[in-house]
N, C-alpha and C positions, 0 to 999 in steps of 0.2 A: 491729889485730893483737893485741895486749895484750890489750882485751876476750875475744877468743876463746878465748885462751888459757887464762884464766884460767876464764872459763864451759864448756871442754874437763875443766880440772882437777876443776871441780867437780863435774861430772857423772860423772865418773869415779869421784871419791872417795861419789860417793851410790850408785853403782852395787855400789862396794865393802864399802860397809856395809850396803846390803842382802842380798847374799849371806852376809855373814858371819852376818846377823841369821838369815835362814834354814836355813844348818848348824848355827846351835844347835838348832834343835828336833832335829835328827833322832836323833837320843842320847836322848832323852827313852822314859821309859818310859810306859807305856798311864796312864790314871785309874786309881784303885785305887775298887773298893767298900766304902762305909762297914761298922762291924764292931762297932757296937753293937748290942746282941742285947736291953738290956734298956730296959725302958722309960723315958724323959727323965722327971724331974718335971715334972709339968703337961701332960702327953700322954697318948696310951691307945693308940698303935703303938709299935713300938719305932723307933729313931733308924735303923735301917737301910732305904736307899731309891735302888732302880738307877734306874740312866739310861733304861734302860725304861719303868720308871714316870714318870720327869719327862717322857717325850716325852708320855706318853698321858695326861699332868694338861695339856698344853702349858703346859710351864714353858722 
């Protein structure tokens, strides 16, 4: 009876923490796009590069 009890709390308490872990994201704001306009040293695009483009390099 002890056992269950005690593996009742537990799962309880994991079940509690993963909801909690879940409500934090939803406050979160979107990605932001990079806003470097000018060229990096040692490159020849400029630093700025959407998510768009990372799907269609598949990155």
């Amino acid at each position: 009876m002890r056992k269950f009890t005690v593996s009742l709390m537990g799962a309880a308490a994991l079940v509690t923490a993963g909801l909690a872990l879940l409500r934090q994201g939803i406050g979160r704001p979107g990605p932001v796009e990079g806003t470097v306009d000018q060229v990096p040293p040692g490159e020849t695009v400029p630093g700025k590069i959407s998510l768009e483009r990372l799907r269609e390099l598949g990155i």
